[in-house]
ZAFIKOL-632033 format. One record per residue (C-alpha): residue number from 1; x, y, z. Coordinates in steps of 0.05 Angstrom, whole numbers. Last residue first. Example, Ala and Ser with C-alpha at 12.3 -4.5 7.8 and 13.67 -1.06 7.14 Angstrom:
# residues 2
> 2  273  -21  143
> 1  246  -90  156
***
This chain:
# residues 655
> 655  -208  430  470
> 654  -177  399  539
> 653  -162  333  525
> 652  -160  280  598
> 651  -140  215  596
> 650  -65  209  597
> 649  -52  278  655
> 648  -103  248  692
> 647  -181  239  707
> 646  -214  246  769
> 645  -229  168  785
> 644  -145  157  767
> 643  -116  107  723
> 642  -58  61  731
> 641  -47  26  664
> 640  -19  -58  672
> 639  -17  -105  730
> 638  0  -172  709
> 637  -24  -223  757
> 636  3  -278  810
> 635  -46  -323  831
> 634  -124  -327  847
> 633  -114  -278  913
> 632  -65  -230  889
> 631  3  -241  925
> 630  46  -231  859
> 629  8  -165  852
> 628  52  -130  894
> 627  34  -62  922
> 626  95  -29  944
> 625  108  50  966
> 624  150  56  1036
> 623  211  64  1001
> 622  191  125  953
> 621  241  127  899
> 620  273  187  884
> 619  261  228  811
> 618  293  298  796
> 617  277  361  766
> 616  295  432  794
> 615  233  455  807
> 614  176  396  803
> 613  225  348  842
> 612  186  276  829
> 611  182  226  881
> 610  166  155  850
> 609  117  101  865
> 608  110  35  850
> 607  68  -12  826
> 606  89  -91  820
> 605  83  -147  764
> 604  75  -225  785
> 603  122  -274  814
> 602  119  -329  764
> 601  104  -285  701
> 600  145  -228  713
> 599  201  -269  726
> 598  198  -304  657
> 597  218  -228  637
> 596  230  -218  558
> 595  193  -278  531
> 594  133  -284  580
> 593  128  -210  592
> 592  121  -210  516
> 591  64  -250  512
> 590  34  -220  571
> 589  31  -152  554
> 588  86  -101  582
> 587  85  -107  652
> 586  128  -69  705
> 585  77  -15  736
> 584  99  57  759
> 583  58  111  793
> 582  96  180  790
> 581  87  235  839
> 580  93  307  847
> 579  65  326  782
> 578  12  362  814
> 577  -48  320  780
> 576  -4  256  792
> 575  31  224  737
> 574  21  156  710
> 573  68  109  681
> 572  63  42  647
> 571  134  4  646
> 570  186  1  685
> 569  225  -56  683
> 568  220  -128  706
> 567  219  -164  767
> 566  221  -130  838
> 565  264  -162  891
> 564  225  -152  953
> 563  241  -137  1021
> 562  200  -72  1029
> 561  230  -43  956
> 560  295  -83  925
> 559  313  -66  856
> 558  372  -97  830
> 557  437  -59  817
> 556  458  -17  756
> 555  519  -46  705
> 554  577  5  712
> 553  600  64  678
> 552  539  82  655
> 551  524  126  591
> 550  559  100  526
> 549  554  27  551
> 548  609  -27  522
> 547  609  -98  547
> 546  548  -104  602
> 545  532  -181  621
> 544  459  -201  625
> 543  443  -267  663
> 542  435  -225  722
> 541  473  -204  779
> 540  482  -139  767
> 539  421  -113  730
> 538  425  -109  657
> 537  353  -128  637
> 536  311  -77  690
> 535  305  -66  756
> 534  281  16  775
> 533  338  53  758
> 532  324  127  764
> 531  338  187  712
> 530  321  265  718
> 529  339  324  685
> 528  343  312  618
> 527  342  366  566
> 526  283  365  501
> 525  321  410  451
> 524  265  419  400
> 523  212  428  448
> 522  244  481  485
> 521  216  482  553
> 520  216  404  547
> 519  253  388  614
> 518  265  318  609
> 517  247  259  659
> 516  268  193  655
> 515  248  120  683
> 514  302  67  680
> 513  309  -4  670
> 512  350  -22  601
> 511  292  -66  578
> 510  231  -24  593
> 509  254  42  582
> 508  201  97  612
> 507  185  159  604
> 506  174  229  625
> 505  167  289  590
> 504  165  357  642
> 503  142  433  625
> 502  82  418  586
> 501  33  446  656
> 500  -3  378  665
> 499  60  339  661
> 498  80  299  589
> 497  75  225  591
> 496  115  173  563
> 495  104  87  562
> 494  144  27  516
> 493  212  63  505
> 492  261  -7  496
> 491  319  6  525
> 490  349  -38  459
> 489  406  -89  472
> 488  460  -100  427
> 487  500  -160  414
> 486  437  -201  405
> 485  392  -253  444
> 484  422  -234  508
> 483  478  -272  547
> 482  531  -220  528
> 481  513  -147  515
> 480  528  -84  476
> 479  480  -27  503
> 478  436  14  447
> 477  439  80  447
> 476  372  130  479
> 475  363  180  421
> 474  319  231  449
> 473  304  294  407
> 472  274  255  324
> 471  241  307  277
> 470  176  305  255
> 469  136  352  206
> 468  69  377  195
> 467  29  417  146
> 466  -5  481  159
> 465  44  530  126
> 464  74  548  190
> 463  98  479  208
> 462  60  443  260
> 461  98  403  300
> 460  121  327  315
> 459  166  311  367
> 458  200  242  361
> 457  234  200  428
> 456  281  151  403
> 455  289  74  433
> 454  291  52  360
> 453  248  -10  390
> 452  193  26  427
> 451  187  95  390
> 450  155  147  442
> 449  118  200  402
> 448  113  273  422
> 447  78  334  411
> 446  68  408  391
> 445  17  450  358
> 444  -4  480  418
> 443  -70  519  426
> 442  -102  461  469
> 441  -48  478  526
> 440  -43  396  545
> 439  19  386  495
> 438  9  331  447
> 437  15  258  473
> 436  28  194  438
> 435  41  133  463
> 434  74  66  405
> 433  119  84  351
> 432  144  12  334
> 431  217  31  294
> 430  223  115  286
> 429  296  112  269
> 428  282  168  228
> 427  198  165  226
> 426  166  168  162
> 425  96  218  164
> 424  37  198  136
> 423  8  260  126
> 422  -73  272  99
> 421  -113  221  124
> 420  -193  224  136
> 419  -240  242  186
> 418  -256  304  151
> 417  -271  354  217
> 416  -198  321  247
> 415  -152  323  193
> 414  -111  267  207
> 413  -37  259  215
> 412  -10  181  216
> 411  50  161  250
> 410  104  120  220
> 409  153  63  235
> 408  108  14  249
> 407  130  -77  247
> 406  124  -122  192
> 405  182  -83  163
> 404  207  -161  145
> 403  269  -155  185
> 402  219  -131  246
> 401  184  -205  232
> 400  242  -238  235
> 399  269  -213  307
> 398  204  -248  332
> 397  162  -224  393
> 396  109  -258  424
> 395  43  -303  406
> 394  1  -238  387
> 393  56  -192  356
> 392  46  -202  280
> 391  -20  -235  280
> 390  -46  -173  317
> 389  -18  -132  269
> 388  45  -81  285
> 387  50  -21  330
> 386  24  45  294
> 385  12  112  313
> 384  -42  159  316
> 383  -43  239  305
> 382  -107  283  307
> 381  -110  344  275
> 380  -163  410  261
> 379  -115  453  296
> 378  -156  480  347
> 377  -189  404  346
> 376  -128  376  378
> 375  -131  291  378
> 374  -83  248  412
> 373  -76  168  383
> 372  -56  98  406
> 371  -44  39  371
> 370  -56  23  291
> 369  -31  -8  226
> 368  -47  9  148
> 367  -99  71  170
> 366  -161  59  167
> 365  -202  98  99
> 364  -234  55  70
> 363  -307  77  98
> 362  -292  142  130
> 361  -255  146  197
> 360  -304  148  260
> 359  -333  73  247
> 358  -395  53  266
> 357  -441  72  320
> 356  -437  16  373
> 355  -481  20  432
> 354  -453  47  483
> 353  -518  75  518
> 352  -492  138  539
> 351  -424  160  507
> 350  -449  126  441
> 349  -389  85  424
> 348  -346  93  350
> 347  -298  48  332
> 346  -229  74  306
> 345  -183  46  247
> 344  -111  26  250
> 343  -120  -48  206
> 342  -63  -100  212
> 341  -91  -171  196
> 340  -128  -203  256
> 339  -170  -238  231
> 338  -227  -191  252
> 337  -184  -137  227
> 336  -124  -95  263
> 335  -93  -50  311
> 334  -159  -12  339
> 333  -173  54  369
> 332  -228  70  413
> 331  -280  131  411
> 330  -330  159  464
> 329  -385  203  437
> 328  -413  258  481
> 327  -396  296  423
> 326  -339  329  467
> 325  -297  266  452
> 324  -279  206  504
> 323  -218  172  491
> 322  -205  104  482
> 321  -137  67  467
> 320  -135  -15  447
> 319  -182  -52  406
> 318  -169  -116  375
> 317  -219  -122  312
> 316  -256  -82  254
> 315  -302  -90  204
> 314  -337  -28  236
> 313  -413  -51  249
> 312  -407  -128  248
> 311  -336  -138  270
> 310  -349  -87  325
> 309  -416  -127  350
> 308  -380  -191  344
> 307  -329  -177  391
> 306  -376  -157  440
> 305  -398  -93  478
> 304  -403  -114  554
> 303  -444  -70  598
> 302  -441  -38  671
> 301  -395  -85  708
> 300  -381  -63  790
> 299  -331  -21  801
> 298  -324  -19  894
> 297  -279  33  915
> 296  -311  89  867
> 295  -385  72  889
> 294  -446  91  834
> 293  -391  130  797
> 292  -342  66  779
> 291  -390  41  736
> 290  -344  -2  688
> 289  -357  -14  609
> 288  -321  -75  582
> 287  -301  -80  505
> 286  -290  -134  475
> 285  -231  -151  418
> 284  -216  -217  447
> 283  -139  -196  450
> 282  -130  -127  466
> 281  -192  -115  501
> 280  -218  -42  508
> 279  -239  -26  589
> 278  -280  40  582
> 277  -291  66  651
> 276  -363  96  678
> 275  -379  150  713
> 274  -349  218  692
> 273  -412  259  684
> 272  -443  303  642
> 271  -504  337  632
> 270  -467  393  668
> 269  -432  404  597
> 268  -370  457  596
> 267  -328  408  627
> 266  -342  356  570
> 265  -266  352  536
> 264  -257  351  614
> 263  -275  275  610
> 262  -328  229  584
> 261  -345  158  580
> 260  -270  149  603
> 259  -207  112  585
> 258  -175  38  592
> 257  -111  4  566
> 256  -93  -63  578
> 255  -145  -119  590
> 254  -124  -184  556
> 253  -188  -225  539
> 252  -168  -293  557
> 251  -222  -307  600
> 250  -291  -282  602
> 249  -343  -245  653
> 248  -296  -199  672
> 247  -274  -195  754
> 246  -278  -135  792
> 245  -234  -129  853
> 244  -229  -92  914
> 243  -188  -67  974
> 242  -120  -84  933
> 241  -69  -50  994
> 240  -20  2  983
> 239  -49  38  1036
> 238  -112  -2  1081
> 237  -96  43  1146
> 236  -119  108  1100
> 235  -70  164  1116
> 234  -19  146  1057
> 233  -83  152  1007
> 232  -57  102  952
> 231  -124  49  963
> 230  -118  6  897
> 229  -180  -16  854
> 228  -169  -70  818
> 227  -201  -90  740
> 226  -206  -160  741
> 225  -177  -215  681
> 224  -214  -285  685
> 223  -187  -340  718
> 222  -149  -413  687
> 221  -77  -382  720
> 220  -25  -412  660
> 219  8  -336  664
> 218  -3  -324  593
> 217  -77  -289  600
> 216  -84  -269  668
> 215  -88  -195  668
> 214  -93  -139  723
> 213  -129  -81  694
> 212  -110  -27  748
> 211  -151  28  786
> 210  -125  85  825
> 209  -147  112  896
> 208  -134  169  939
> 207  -105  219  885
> 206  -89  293  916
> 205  -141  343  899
> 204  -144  385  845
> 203  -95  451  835
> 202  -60  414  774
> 201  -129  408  737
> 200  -125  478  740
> 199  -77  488  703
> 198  -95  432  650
> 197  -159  479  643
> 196  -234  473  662
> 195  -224  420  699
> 194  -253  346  700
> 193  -334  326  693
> 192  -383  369  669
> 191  -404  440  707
> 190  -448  479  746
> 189  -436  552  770
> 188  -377  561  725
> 187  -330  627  728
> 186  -298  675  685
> 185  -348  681  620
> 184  -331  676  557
> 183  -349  693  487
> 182  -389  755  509
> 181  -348  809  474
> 180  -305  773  419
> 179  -228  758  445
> 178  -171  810  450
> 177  -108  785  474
> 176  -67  812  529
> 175  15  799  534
> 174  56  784  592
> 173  48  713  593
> 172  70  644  553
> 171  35  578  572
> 170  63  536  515
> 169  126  551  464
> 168  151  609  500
> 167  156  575  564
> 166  113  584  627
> 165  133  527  684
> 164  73  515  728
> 163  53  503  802
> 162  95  558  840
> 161  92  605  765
> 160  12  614  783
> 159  3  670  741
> 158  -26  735  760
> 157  42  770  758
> 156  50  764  682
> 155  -11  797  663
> 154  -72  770  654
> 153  -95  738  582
> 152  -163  749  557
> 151  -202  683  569
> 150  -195  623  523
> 149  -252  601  475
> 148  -278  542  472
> 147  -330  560  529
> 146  -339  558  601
> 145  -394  551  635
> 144  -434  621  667
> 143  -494  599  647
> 142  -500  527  625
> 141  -467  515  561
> 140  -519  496  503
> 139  -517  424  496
> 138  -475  367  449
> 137  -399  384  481
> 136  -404  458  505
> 135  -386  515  453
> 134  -391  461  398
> 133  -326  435  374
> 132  -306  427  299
> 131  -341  360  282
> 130  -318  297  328
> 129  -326  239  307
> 128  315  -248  599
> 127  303  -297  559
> 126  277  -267  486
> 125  244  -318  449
> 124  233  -322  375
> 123  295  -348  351
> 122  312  -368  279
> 121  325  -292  265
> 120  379  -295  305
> 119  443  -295  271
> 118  413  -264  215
> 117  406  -198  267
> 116  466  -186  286
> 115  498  -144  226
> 114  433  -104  218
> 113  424  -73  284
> 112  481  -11  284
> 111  454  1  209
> 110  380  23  241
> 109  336  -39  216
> 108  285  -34  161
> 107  225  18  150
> 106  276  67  157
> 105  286  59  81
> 104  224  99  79
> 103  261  170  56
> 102  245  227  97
> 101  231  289  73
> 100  238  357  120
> 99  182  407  106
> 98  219  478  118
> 97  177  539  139
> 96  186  523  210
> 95  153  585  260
> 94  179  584  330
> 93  138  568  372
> 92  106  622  410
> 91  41  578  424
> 90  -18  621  453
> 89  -26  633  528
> 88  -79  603  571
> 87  -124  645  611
> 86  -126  635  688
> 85  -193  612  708
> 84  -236  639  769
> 83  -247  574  805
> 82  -311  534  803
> 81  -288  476  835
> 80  -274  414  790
> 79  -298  341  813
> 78  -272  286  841
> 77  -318  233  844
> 76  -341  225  918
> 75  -309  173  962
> 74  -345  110  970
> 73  -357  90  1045
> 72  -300  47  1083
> 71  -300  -20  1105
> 70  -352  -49  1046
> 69  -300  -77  1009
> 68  -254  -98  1049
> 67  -303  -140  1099
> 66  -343  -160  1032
> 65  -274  -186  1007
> 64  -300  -214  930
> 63  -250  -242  879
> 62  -253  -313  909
> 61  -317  -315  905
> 60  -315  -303  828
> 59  -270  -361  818
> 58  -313  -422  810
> 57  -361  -387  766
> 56  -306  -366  723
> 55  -290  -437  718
> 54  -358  -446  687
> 53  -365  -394  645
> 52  -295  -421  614
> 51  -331  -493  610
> 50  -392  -474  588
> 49  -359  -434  523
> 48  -410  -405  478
> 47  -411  -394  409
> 46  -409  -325  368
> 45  -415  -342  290
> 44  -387  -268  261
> 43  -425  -231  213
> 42  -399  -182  153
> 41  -457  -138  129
> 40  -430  -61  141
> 39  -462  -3  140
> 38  -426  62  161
> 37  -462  128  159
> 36  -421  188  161
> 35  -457  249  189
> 34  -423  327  184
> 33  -426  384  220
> 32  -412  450  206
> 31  -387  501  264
> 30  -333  535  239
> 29  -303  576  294
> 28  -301  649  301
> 27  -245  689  336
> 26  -189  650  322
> 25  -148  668  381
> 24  -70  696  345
> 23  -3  665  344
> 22  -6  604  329
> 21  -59  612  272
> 20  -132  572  258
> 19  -138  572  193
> 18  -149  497  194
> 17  -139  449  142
> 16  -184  451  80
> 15  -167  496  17
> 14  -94  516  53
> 13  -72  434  42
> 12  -85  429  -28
> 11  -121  353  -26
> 10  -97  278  -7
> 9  -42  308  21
> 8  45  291  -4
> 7  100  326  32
> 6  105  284  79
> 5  97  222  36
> 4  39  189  23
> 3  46  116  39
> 2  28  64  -18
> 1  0  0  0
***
């Protein structure tokens, strides 16, 4: 399948992208809206398995503590306060008039790679819908909500600098900006669900509980994958402790990610509310919806949206991201087909009922592989990203198949009223781009991509002729080994995340062990500032032996927290609203736990949590932090995403 080119749009790029500019508040936003209807006639036999119902049957008393569960009364959902709202600033990026080109002979291995992979290409085991936005989602604001539009900008003392870092490129003061008379108003007498900016989303209240998909597909435990819910408040006597969880009604589906039925992309509706979790299915394709509002600290199952439902309607299979959109729509990302050929489309839920819609791209139009994707309506764009298809990466991981190009090396630039492609844009040493964030200021036309097995970090930005471009910040180099499958080791990026207020980038490198954190004042010149070992491949002691490192001097030592030895690396991250704290988990997906940490699989993954410096950057370890899913009730489990009742900095788009 051909692959436009960066250069290349499916139509003259100033007749249809936005006009929206950096530098300016656009002061009237186009408000058509459009329908696509989606039919689609392909059925899928669905039979029944007694025996799985059955064991699950077996299990579910096991999963149910009534003296936990009921020991303490549900908290209430977080909700905003009705603060008067700092404006944002507009991006002062600095305008790029160049398009850079990329060949696509990045598609295959990075020169470094080549010479040692024929030597193992035999082995397949590692050891060790939205339209332009309405004023207020689907309703007419309430009085006093706020709008789309941001408020004239205060003057440089006003700003909270204590919580946030302004840079020229995000949150930049000093300088008013006239806006139509009446297009905002200050304050919010009743609201949606989240904040009304990422600033003040910073100002909420400190995170007391956190759910996690815990998975048991791969570990040879015969129970169903649960959704817990973890008590993190350091004052409550049950603290670090699993006080509840919620198993699925079928096994073998592989819970990973998870997102919201709606989020502060609804702050503006009070017809909203953030009550139910999305749980998409990596491997049976199924998608869970959680009520988390009728009692936070005990989920209980609200509906199941089968496999055969999205085959049906969409033509499409193993769904992975979701995000809620202002429509009141809630939309999920998928990686392939129902055969599980590669296939980066998105499914369409109706925020309330959840009923499938159809498909939010137009009919054809999925992109050639899929993950994870970030929308930003002010700039009419959404990006995704691509891992590889189902078939590709569904038993484990095999050299072969990356010598092949079986695996992404691209992201994917849509315009966001058309639904459709118009960049695919060829990563330099871009191999698996898996998150991607843009900047939380909704007038910033900046983000980043974490590439897994290139272990580069990519920013993509608008240029100032509308198009986009990428250009690789973070290499992290390889490390020559013995005892590994090849002479060179990968870190591995597999998770980032970008702080409320776009000063920090964090993430995480699987294989080599450590968690980072770069100042990204400057975009273009990300700089770190803080790094912490947390386990890992190379540990001393270990089956791994160092050679030749360009950035330690010597290998790093195991992990030990409360006793433990923790398996692994870091893996899924999640910030807290302040940025003061970082919630790690150590499991990949199953298959490749299996492959690249057999530990993981006998003992179980782990959550920890890290001590971030907000002012001078830093990351420390917090000793008295463990919660150790290798004691779970049924067996050990895989613990993947945290995710917060009030939202976070990886579920929340402010528009």
């Amino acid at each position: 399948m051909h692959r436009p080119t960066q250069t290349e749009t499916l139509w003259p790029t100033q007749a249809h992208v936005s006009t929206h500019r950096c530098a300016q508040v656009q002061a009237h936003r186009n408000t058509h809206t459009g329908t696509y209807s989606h039919t689609h006639t392909h059925t899928h036999a669905h039979t029944g398995n007694a025996q799985a119902y059955k064991t699950i049957q077996d299990h579910a008393q096991a999963y149910t503590d009534p003296q936990i569960t009921s020991a303490q009364a549900p908290t209430k959902e977080m909700r905003a306060q009705a603060h008067h709202i700092s404006a944002y600033a507009h991006v002062r990026a600095h305008a790029h008039t160049q398009t850079h080109t990329h060949s696509n002979s990045n598609t295959s291995l990075p020169g470094h790679w080549r010479a040692s992979w024929p030597a193992a290409l035999g082995l397949s085991l590692f050891h060790p819908g939205l339209q332009p936005r309405p004023s207020s989602c689907s309703t007419p604001p309430p009085v006093g909500c706020i709008n789309s539009f941001p408020l004239p900008l205060p003057s440089t003392a006003s700003l909270d600098t204590s919580t946030a870092s302004v840079s020229a490129h995000s949150w930049q003061a000093g300088q008013d900006q006239s806006l139509p008379t009446g297009s905002m108003a200050t304050k919010c007498g009743k609201c949606g669900p989240g904040y009304p900016t990422p600033l003040e989303a910073m100002k909420g209240p400190r995170e007391e509980i956190v759910y996690l998909p815990c998975i048991y597909r791969n570990t040879g435990t015969e129970a169903p994958d649960y959704l817990a819910t973890v008590d993190i408040d350091p004052k409550s006597p049950q603290y670090c402790q699993v006080i509840h969880r919620l198993p699925m009604p079928n096994l073998k589906d592989e819970l990973h990610h998870s997102g919201w039925n709606a989020c502060s992309s609804c702050f503006g509706d009070s017809t909203k509310s953030r009550n139910k979790l999305v749980l998409p299915c990596l491997m049976s394709s199924r998608i869970y919806v959680v009520d988390v509002g009728s009692d936070p600290r005990a989920p209980k199952l609200h509906k199941v949206i089968e496999a055969e439902d999205i085959h049906a309607k969409c033509g499409l299979g193993y769904v992975h991201t979701s995000h809620c959109l202002a429509s009141g729509e809630v939309m999920v990302s998928t990686l392939g087909d129902p055969k599980g050929n590669g296939k980066g489309g998105f499914v369409l839920l109706d925020g309330e009922t959840f009923e499938v819609k159809g498909t939010w791209e137009q009919p054809g139009g999925a992109a050639p592989l899929g993950y994870d994707f970030w929308y930003q309506p002010r700039h009419n764009v959404m990006i995704s990203t691509e891992w590889a298809a189902p078939n590709v990466f569904r038993d484990g991981f095999n050299p072969a198949h990356v010598e092949a190009g079986l695996y992404g090396s691209h992201i994917h630039v849509w315009d966001w009223q058309r639904h459709e492609i118009v960049q695919t844009l060829p990563l330099q040493d871009g191999l698996i781009p898996l998150e991607v964030r843009f900047l939380h200021n909704p007038d910033a036309a900046h983000g980043f991509v974490g590439c897994a097995l290139s272990s580069t970090i990519q920013h993509f930005y608008k240029n100032q002729g509308g198009t986009w471009s990428v250009e690789k910040v973070i290499q992290v180099p390889p490390k020559k080994v013995k005892g590994w499958l090849l002479p060179e080791m990968p870190s591995l990026i597999t998770d980032i995340l970008l702080s409320l207020d776009d000063r920090f980038l964090y993430f995480s490198n699987w294989l080599h062990g450590d968690l980072r954190q770069y100042d990204i004042s400057d975009p273009h010149r990300p700089r770190l500032t803080g790094q912490l070992f947390l386990g890992g491949s190379i540990v001393k002691g270990g089956p791994v032996q160092v050679l030749e490192d360009q950035e330690l001097e010597s290998q790093p030592e195991p992990l030990v927290v409360k006793g433990k030895r923790v398996p692994g690396g870091p893996q899924m991250i999640q910030l807290s609203l302040d940025g003061k704290r970082l919630y790690i988990t150590t499991s990949l997906y199953s298959a490749w736990d299996k492959q690249f940490y057999p530990d993981l699989i006998r003992e179980g993954s782990v959550m920890l949590q890290i001590d971030v410096d907000t002012i001078k950057g830093g990351l420390k370890l917090n000793p008295n932090f463990l919660v150790d899913f290798g004691k779970e009730p049924l067996g050990p489990a895989l613990a993947h995403e945290p995710r917060y009742p009030g939202g976070d900095c990886s579920s929340d788009i402010w528009l």
